[in-house]
Gaussian input, Z-matrix of N, CA and C with variables (Angstrom, degrees):
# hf/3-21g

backbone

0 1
 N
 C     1     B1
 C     2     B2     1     A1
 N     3     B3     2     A2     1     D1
 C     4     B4     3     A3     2     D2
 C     5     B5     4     A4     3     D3
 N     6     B6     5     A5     4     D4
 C     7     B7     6     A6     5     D5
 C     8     B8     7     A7     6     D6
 N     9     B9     8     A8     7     D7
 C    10    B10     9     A9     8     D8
 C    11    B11    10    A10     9     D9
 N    12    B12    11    A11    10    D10
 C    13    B13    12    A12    11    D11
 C    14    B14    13    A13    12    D12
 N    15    B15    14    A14    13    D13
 C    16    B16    15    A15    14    D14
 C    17    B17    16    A16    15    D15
 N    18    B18    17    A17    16    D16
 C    19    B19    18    A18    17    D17
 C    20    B20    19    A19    18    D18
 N    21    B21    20    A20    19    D19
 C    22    B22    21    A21    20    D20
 C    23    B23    22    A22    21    D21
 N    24    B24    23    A23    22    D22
 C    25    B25    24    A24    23    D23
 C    26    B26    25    A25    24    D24
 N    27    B27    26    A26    25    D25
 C    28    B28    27    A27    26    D26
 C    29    B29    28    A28    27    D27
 N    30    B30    29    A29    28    D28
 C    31    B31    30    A30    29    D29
 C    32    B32    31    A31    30    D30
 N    33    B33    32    A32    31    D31
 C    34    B34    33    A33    32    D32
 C    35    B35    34    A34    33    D33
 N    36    B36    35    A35    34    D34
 C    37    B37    36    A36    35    D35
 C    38    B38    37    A37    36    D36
 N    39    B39    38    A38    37    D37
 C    40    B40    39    A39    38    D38
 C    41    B41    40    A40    39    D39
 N    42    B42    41    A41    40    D40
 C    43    B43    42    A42    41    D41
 C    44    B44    43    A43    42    D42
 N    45    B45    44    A44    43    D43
 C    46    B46    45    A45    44    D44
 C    47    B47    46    A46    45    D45
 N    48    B48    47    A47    46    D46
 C    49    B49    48    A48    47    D47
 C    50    B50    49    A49    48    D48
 N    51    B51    50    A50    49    D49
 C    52    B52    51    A51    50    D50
 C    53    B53    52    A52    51    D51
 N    54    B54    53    A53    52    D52
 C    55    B55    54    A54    53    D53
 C    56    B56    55    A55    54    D54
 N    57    B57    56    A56    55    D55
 C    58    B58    57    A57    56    D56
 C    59    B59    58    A58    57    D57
 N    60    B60    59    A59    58    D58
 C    61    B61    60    A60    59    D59
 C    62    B62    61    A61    60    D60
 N    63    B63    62    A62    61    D61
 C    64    B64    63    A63    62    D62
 C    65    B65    64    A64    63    D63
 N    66    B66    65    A65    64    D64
 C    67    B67    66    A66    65    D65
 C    68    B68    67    A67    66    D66
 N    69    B69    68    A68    67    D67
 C    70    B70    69    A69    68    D68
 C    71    B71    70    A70    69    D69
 N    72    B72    71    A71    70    D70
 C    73    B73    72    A72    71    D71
 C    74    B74    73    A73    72    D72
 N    75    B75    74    A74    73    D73
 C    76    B76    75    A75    74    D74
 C    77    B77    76    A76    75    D75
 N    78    B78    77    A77    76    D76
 C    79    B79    78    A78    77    D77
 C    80    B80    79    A79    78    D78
 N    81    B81    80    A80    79    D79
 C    82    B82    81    A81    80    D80
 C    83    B83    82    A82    81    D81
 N    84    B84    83    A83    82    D82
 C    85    B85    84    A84    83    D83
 C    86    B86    85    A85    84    D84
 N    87    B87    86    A86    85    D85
 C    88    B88    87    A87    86    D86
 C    89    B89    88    A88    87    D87
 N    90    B90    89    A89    88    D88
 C    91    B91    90    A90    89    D89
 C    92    B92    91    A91    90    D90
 N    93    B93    92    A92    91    D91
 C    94    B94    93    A93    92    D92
 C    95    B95    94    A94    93    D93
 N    96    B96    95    A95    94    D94
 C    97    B97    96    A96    95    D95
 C    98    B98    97    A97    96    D96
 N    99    B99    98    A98    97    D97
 C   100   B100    99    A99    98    D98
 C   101   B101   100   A100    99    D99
 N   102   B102   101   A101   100   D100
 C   103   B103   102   A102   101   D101
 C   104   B104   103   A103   102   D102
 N   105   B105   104   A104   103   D103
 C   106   B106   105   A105   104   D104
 C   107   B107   106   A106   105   D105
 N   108   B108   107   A107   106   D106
 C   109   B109   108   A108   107   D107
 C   110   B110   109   A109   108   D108
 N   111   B111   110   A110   109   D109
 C   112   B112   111   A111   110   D110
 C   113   B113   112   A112   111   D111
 N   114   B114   113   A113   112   D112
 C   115   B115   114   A114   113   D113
 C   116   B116   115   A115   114   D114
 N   117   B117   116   A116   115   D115
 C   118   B118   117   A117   116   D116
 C   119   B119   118   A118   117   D117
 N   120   B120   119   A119   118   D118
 C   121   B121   120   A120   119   D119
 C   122   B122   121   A121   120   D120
 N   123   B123   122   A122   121   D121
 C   124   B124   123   A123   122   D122
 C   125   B125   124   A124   123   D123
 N   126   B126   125   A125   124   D124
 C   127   B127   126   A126   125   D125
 C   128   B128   127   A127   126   D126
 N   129   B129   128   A128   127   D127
 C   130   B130   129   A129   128   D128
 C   131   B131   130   A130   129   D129
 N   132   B132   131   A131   130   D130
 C   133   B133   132   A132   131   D131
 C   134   B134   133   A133   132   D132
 N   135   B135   134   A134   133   D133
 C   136   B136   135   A135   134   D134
 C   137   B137   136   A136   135   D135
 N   138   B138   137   A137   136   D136
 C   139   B139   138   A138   137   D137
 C   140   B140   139   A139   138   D138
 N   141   B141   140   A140   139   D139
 C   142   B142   141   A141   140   D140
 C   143   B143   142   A142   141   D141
 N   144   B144   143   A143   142   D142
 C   145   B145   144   A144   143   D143
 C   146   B146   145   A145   144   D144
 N   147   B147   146   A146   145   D145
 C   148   B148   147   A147   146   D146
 C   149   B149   148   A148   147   D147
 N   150   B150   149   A149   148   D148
 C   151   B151   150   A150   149   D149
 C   152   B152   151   A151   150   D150
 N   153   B153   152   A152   151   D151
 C   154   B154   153   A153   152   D152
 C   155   B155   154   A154   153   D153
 N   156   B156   155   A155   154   D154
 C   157   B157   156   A156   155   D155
 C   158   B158   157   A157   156   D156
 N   159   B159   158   A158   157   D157
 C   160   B160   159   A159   158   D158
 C   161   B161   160   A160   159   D159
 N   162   B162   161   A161   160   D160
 C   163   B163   162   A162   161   D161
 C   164   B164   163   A163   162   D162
 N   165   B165   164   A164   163   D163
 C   166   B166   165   A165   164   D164
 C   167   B167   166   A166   165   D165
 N   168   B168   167   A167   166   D166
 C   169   B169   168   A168   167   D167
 C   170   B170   169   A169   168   D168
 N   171   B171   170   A170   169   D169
 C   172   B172   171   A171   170   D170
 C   173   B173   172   A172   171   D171
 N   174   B174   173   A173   172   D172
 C   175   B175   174   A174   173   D173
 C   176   B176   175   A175   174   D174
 N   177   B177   176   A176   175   D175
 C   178   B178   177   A177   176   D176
 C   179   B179   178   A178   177   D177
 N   180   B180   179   A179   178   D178
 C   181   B181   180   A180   179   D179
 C   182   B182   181   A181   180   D180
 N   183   B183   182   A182   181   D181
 C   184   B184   183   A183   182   D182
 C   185   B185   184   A184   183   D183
 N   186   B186   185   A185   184   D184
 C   187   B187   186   A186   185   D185
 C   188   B188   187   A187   186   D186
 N   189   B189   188   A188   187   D187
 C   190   B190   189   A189   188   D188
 C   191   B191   190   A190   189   D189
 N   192   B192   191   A191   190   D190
 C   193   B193   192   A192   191   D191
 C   194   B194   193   A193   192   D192
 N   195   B195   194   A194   193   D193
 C   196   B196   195   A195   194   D194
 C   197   B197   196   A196   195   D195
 N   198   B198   197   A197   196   D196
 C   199   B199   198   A198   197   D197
 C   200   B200   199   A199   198   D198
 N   201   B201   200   A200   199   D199
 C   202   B202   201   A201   200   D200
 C   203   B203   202   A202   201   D201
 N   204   B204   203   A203   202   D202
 C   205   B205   204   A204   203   D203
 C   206   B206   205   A205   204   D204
 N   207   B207   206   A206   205   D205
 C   208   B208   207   A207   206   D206
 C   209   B209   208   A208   207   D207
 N   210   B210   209   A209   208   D208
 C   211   B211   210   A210   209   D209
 C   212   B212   211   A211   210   D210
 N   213   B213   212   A212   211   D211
 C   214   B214   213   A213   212   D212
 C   215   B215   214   A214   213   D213
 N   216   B216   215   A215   214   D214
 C   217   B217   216   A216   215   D215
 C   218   B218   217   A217   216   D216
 N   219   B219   218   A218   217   D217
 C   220   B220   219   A219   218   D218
 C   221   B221   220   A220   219   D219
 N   222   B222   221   A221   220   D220
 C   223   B223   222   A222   221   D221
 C   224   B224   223   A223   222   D222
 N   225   B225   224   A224   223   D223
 C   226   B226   225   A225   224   D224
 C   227   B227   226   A226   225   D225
 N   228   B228   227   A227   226   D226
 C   229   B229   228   A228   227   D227
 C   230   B230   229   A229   228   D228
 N   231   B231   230   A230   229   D229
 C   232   B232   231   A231   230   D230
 C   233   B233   232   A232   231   D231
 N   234   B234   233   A233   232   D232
 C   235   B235   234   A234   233   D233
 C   236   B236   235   A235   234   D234
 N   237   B237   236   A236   235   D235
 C   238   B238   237   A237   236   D236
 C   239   B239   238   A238   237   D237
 N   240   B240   239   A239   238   D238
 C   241   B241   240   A240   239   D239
 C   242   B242   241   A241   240   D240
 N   243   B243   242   A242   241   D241
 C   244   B244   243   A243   242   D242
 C   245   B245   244   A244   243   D243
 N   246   B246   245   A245   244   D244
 C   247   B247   246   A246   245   D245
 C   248   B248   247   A247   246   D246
 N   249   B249   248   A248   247   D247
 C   250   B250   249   A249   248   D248
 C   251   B251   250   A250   249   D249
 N   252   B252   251   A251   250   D250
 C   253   B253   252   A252   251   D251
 C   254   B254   253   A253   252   D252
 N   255   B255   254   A254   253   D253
 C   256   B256   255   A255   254   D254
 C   257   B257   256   A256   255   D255
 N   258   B258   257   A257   256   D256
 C   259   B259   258   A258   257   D257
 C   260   B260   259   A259   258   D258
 N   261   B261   260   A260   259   D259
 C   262   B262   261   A261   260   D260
 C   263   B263   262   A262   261   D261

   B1=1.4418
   B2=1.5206
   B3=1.0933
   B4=1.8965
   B5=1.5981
   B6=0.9049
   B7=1.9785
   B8=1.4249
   B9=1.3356
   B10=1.6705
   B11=1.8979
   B12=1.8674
   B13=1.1904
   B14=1.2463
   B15=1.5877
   B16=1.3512
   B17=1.5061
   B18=0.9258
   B19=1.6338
   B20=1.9864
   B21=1.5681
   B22=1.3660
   B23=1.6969
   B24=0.9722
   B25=1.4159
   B26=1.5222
   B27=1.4305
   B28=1.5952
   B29=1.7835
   B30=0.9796
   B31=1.1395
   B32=2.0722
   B33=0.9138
   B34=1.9458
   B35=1.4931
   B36=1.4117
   B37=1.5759
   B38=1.6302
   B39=1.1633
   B40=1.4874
   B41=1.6529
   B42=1.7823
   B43=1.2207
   B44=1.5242
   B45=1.5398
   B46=2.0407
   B47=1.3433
   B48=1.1219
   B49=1.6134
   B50=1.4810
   B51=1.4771
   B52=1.5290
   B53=1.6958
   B54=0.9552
   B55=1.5456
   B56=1.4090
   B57=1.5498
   B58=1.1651
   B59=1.2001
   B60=1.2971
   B61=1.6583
   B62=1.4618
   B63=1.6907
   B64=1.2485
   B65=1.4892
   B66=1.3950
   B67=1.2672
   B68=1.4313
   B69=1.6073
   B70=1.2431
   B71=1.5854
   B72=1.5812
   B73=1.3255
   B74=1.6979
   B75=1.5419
   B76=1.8969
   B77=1.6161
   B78=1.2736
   B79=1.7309
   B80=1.7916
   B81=1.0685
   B82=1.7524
   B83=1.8350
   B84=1.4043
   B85=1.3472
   B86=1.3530
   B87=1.5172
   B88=1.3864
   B89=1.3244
   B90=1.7082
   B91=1.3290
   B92=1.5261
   B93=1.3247
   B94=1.5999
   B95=1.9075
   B96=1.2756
   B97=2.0859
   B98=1.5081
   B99=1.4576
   B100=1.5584
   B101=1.6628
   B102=1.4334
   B103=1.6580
   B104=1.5782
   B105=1.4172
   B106=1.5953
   B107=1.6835
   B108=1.1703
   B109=1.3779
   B110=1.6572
   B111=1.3829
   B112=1.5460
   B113=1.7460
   B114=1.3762
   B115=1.9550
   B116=1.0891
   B117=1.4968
   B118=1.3910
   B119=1.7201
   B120=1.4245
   B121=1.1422
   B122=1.7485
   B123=0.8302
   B124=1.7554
   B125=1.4953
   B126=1.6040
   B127=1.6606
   B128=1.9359
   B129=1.3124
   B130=1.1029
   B131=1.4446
   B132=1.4647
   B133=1.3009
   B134=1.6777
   B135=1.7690
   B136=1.1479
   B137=1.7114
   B138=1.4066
   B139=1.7395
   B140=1.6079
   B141=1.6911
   B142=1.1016
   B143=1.2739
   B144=1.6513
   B145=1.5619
   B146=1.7672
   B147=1.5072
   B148=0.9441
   B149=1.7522
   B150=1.1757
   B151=1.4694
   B152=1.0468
   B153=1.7113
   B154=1.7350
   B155=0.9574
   B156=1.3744
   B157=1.0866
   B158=1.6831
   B159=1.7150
   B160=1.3897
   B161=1.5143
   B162=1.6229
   B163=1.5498
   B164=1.8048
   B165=1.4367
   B166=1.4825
   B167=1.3239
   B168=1.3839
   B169=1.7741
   B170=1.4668
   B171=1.8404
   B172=1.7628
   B173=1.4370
   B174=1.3634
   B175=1.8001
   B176=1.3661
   B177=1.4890
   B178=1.4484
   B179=1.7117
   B180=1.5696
   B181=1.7506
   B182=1.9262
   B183=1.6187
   B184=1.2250
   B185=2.0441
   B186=1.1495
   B187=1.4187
   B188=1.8360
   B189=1.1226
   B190=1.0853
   B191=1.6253
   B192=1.4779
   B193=1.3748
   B194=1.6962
   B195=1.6968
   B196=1.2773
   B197=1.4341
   B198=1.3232
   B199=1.6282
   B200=1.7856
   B201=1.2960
   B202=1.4063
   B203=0.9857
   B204=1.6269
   B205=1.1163
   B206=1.2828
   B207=1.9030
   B208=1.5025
   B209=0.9937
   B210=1.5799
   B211=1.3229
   B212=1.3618
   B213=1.0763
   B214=1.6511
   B215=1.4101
   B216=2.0948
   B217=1.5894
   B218=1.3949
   B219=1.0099
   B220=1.5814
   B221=1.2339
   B222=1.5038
   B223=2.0147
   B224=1.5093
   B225=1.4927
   B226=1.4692
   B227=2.0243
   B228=1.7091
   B229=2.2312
   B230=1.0476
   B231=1.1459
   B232=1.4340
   B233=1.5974
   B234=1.7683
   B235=1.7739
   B236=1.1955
   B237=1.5236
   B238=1.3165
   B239=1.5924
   B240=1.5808
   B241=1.7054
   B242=1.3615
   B243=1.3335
   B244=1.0814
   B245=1.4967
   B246=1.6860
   B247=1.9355
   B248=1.1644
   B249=1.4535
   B250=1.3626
   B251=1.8457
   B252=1.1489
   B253=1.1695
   B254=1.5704
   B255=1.6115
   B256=1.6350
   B257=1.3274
   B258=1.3997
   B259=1.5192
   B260=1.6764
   B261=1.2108
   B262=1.2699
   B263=1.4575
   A1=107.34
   A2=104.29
   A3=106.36
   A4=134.18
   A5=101.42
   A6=98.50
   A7=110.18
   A8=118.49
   A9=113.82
   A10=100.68
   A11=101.64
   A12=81.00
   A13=159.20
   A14=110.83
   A15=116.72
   A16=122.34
   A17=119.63
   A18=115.50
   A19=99.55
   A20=121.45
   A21=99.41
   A22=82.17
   A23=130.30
   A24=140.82
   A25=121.47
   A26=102.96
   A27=108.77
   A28=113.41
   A29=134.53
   A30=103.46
   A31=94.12
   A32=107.22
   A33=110.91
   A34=86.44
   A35=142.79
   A36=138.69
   A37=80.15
   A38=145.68
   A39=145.17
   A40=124.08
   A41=86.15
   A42=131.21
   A43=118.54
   A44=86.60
   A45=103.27
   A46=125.95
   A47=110.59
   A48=102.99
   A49=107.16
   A50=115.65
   A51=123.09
   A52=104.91
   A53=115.25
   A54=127.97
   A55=123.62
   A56=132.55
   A57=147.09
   A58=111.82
   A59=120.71
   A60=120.84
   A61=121.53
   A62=110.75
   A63=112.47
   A64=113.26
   A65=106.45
   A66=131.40
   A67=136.32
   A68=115.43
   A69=134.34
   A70=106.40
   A71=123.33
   A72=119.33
   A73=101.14
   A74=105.36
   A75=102.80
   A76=85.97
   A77=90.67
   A78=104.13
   A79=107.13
   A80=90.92
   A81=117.65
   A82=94.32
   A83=101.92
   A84=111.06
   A85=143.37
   A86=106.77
   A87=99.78
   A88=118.87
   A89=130.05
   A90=111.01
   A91=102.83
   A92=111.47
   A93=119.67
   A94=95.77
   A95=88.81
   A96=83.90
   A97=94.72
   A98=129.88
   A99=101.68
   A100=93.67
   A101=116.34
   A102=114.82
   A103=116.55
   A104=108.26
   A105=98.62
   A106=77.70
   A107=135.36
   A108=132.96
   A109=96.15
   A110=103.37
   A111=92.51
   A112=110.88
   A113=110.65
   A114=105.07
   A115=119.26
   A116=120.18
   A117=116.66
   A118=106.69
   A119=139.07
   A120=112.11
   A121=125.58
   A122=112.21
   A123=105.77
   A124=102.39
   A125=119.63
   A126=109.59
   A127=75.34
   A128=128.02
   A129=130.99
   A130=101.87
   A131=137.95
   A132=133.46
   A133=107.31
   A134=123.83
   A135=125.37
   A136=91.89
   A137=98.29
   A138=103.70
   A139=106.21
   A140=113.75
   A141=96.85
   A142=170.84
   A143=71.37
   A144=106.02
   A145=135.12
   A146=101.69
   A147=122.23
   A148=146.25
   A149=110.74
   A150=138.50
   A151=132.35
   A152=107.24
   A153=121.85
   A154=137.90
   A155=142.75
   A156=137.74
   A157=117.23
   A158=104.58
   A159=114.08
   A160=106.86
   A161=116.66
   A162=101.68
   A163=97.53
   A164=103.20
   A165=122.99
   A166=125.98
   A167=117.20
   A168=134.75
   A169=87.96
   A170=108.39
   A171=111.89
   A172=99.69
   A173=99.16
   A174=100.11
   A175=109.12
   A176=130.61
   A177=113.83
   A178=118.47
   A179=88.93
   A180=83.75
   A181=131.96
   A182=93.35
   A183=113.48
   A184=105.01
   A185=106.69
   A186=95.60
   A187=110.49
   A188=119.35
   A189=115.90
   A190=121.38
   A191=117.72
   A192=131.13
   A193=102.95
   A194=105.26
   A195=104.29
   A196=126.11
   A197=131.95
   A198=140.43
   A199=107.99
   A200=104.50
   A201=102.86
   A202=128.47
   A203=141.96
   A204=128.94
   A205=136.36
   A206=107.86
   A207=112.58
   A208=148.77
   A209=104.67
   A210=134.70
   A211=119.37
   A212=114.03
   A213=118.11
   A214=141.75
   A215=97.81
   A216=109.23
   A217=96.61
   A218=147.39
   A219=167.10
   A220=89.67
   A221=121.37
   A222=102.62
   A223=87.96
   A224=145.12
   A225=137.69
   A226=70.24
   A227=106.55
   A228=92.10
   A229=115.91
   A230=143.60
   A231=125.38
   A232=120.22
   A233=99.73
   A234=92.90
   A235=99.86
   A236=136.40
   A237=124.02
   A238=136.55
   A239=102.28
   A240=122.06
   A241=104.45
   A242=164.85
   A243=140.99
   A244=105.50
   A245=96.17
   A246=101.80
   A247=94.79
   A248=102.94
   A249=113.39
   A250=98.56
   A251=122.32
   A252=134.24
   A253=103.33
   A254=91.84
   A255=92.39
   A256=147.62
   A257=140.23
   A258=125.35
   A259=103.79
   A260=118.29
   A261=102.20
   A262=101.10
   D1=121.20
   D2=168.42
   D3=-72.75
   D4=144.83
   D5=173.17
   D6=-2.15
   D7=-68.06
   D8=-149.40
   D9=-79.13
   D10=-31.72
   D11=157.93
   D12=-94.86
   D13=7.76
   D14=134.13
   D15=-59.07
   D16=-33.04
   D17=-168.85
   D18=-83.81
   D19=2.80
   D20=-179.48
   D21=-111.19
   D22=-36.65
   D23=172.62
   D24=-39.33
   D25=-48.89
   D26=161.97
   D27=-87.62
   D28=-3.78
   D29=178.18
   D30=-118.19
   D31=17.82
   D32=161.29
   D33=-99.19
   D34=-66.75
   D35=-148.91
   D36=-75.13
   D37=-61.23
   D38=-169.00
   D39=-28.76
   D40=-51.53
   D41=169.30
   D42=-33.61
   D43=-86.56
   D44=162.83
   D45=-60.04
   D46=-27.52
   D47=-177.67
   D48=-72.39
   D49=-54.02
   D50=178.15
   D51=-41.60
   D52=-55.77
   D53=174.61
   D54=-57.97
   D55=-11.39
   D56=164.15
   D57=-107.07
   D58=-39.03
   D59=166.27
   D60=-63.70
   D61=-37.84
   D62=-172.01
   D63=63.84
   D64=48.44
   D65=151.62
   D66=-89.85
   D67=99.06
   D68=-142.40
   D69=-84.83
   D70=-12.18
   D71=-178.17
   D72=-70.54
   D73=165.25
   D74=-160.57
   D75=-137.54
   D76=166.27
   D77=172.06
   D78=121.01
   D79=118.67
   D80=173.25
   D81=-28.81
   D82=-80.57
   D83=168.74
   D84=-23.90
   D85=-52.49
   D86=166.98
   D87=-98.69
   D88=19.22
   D89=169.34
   D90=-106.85
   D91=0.18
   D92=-179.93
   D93=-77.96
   D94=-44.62
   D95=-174.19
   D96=-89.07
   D97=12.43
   D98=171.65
   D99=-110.51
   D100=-3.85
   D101=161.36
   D102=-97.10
   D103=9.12
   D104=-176.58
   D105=-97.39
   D106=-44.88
   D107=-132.12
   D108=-107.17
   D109=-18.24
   D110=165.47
   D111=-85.83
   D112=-30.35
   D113=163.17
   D114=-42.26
   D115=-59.20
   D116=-172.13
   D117=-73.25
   D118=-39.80
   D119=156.45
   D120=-56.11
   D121=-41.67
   D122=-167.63
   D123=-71.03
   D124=-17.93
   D125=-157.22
   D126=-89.02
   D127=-48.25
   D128=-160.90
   D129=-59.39
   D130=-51.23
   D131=-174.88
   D132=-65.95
   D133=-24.00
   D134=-173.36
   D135=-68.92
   D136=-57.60
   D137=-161.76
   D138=-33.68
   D139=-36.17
   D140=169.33
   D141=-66.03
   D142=-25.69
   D143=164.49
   D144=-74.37
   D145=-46.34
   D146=159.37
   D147=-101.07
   D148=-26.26
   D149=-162.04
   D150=84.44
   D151=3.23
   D152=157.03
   D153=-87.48
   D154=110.94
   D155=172.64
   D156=-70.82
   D157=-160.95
   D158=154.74
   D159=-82.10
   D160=117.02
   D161=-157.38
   D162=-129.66
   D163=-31.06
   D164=-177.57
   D165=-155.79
   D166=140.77
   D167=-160.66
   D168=-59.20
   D169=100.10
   D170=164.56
   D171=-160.07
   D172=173.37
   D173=-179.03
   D174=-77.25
   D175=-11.54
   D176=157.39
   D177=-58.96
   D178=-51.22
   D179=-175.59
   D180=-64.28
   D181=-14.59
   D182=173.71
   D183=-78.58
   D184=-50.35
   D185=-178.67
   D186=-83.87
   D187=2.14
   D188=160.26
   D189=-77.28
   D190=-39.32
   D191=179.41
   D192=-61.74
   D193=-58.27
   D194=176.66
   D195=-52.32
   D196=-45.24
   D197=143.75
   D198=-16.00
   D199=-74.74
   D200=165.66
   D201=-56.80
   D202=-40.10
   D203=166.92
   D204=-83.39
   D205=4.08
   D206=137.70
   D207=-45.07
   D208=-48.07
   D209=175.81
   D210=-76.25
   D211=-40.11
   D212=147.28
   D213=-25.73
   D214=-67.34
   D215=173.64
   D216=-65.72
   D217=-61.45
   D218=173.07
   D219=-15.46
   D220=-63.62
   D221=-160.60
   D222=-89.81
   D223=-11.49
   D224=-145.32
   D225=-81.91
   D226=-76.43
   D227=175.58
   D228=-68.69
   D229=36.93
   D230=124.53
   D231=-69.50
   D232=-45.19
   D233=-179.09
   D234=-77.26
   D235=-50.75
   D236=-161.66
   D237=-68.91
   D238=-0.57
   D239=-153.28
   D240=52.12
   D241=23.78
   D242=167.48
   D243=-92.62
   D244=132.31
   D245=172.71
   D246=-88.79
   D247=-157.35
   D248=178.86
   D249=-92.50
   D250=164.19
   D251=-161.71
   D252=-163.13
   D253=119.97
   D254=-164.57
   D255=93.58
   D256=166.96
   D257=154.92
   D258=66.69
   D259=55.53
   D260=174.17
   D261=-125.26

């Protein structure tokens, strides 16, 4: 998968996670790097499981990123104390 398709990949998985987390910080930017960075965790915890990663632009690799970038915002308030605030 190339650049842009990581970069449409993280900001659809970026997308959902913020939206299931109810994570109130905003910006194109950081939900694109909190879906690039939840791919490479979620494809990496998949690889383990299975031997697949995030490998190609599909709705596995999209709900795999998003998985990861649950788990992500999720420990980002655990360290930071921030809940969700708002948007309910």
């Amino acid at each position: 998968m190339g650049i842009l398709g990581w970069i449409v990949v993280g900001l659809i998985a970026g997308s959902l996670a913020r939206w299931i987390v109810r994570d109130d910080r905003s910006g194109c930017i950081y939900t694109m790097v909190v879906g690039v960075l939840g791919a490479l965790v979620g494809g990496w915890l998949m690889s383990l499981v299975d031997n697949r990663g995030v490998d190609e632009f599909s709705i596995y690799s999209i709900f795999v990123a998003a998985l990861g970038a649950i788990a992500l915002l999720l420990l980002l308030h655990l360290v930071t104390g921030r809940g969700s605030t708002g948007r309910r």
